[in-house]
N, C-alpha and C positions, 0 to 999 in steps of 0.2 A: 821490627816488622809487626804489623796488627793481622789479626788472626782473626780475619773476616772471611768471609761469605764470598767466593770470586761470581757468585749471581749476584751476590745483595741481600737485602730481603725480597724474600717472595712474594709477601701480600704486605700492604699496608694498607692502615682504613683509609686514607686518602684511594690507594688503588682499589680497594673493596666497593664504594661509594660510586663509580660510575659503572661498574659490572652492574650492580647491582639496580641504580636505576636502569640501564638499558631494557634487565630481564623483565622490566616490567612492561615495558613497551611493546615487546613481546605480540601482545595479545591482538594490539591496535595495526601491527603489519599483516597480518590475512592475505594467504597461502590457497584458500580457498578458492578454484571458480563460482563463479554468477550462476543460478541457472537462467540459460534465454526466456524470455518474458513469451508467454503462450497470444497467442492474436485470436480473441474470441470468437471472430467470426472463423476462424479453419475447424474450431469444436463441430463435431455434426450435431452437439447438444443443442437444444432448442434454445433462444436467448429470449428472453423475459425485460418489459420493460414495466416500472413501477408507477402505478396512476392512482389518482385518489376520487373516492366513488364519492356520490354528493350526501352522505350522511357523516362522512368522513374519515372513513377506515379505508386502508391501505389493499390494493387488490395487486396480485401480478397477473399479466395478459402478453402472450407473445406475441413477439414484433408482428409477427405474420400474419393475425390477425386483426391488428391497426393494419396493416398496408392492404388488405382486402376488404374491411370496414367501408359502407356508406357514408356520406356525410348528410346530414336530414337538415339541416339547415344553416346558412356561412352568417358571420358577422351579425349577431345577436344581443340585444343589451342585456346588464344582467335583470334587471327587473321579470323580463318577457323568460328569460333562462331558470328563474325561479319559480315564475308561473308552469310552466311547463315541466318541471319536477316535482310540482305538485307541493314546494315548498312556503307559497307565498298567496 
């Protein structure tokens, strides 16, 4: 009779070798919830849209005041658009 182990061996590196990748994988299965994405229009914050002033710097102006804004004159070239900024 041989005077073995009636488990075996416990560990072998062959056996150590896919524990061990698994525990790396670990990280990439996420356990975590999502938070739900916010709908910026339910904010009561004021929402801001980005326009560029004709000297070329960057201004923000809320939406609110584009949708109450006059229109001084429709469909313009830019030649006459430059004259009248005083640019040309």
């Amino acid at each position: 009779m041989s005077n073995k182990n009636p488990k075996g061996k416990l560990f072998s590196r062959r056996g150590i070798l896919p524990i061990l990748g698994g525990s790396l994988l670990v990280p990439f299965i996420g356990t975590g919830q999502s938070e739900p994405e916010k709908n910026p229009l339910d904010d009561n914050e004021e929402q801001y849209k980005t326009l560029l002033k004709p000297d070329g710097t960057v201004v923000k102006i809320k939406i609110s005041a584009l949708k109450d804004a006059k229109v001084v004159k429709k469909n313009i070239s830019n030649n006459s658009f430059l004259g009248w900024l005083g640019k040309k």
